[in-house]
C-alpha positions, 0 to 999 in steps of 0.5 A, a space after each residue: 533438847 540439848 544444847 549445841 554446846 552439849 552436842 559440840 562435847 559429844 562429838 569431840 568425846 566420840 572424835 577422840 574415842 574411834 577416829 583412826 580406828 577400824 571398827 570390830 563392832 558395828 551393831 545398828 539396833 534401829 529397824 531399818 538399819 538391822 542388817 547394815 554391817 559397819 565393821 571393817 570400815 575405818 572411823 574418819 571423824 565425828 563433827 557436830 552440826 548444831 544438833 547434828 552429830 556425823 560420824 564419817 567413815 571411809 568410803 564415803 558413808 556417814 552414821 547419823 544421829 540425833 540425841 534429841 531429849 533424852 539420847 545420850 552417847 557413853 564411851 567405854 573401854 572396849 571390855 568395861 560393863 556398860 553402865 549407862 541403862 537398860 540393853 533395850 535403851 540401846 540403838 547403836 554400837 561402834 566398837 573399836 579395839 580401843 574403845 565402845 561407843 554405845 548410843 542410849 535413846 537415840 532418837 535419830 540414826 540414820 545411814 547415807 552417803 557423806 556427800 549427801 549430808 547436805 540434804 540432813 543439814 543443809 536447811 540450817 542456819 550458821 553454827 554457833 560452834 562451826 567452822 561455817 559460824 557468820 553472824 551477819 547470815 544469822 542476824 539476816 536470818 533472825 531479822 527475816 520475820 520481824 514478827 516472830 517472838 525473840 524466844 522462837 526465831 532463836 529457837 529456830 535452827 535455820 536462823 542459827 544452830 545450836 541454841 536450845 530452851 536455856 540460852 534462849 531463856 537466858 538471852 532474853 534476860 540478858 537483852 533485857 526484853 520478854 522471850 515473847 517480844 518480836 524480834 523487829 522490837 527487841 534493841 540491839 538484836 546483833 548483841 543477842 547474836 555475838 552474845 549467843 556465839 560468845 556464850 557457847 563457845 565458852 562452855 563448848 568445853 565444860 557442862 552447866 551451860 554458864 551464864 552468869 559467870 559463875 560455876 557453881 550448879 546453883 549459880 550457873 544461869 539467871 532465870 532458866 529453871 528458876 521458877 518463883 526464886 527471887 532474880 539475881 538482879 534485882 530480887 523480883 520472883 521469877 515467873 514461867 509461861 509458855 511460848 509457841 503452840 502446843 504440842 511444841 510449845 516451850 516453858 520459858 522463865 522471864 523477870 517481869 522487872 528486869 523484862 519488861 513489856 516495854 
């Protein structure tokens, strides 16, 4: 699933393609929205919440959707051959005259009212990268179950919006405990919290979630995806288990010396 600030680029690339603009194209390839008629209706905004993405438009509707694993947004110049995969991949289409957004693999689109966003969004936690972002409610929230695993509870998107498996994985390493660690034992669990908000907000605008400071793709981030390669801190081999219960279980990657279990 991606991260919050891979849906925050999303939601800007589809604010800046059709807001202002009237639709001339509304095609919703979702069964129960297969006669919902879009066009003429003008585009307000597209905001991201968490991993929401809500694409408000006049008359108080809202369009939706969720990307999940595999959903991805492509914006086109309206007349440019779509490039982004199969027409059966396709679920959703907002035209303009300027511009076509096409969403590939969505797994979620949904219609309602604006008003009633609230019953879609109003169980998560503060948003890492919203106007709403609190860090006391979310150190209050993480700190609810002090039981829970450290690598879970921010995982949990009622605790706080926008983290996904890599800044999971990558807080962890950088508290310096086990994702599997309780979250009433891990030290310092408010530095998690403004590490987490500061992380995001830096890479809200560029891609590879960045955590070790440097761009480079193979250099971007210190244990996430780097299975049995030496820790760039201190060399030791990185090892991988899993977190939660099947089917919803996470690969989760951890130094065992520079994560130890106590």
């Amino acid at each position: 699933m991606p991260e919050g600030d891979s849906v925050f680029r999303t939601a800007a690339q589809l604010h800046e393609a059709l807001a202002g603009d009237v639709l001339a194209v509304s095609d919703l390839r979702v069964p129960s929205l297969a006669t919902s008629d879009l066009t003429g209706r003008r585009v307000l905004q597209t905001v991201a919440r968490g991993k929401h993405l809500l694409t408000r438009l006049e008359g108080d509707l809202t369009l939706h959707t969720h990307l999940r694993m595999e959903g991805r947004w492509a914006v086109y110049r309206t007349g440019e051959r779509w490039t982004g995969g199969p027409g059966w991949q396709i679920r959703a289409v907002l035209g303009t005259a300027r511009n076509t957004a096409v969403g590939y693999r969505l797994q979620v689109v949904d219609l309602l009212p604006t008003s009633e966003e609230p019953t879609i969004v109003g169980h998560l936690g503060p948003d890492l990268l919203g106007p709403d972002w609190d860090a006391e409610e979310a150190l209050r929230r993480l700190s609810a179950d002090p039981a829970r695993p450290l690598g879970l509870a921010l995982l949990d998107q009622r605790n706080l919006a926008g983290v996904g498996n890599v800044y999971a994985n990558e807080l962890s390493f950088l508290a310096r405990v086990p994702p599997w660690r309780p979250v009433g034992e891990v030290p310092g669990l408010e530095k998690v919290v403004d590490t987490a908000h500061r992380l995001l907000t830096l890479n809200r605008l560029r891609t590879g979630h960045v955590t070790t400071g440097e761009t480079r793709a193979d250099r971007r981030n210190w244990v996430y995806g780097r299975a049995r390669q030496p820790c760039r801190r201190c060399g030791t081999r990185i090892l991988t288990s899993s977190l939660g219960t099947p089917p919803k279980d996470r690969v989760i990657y951890f130094c065992p010396n520079c994560q130890p279990e106590r």
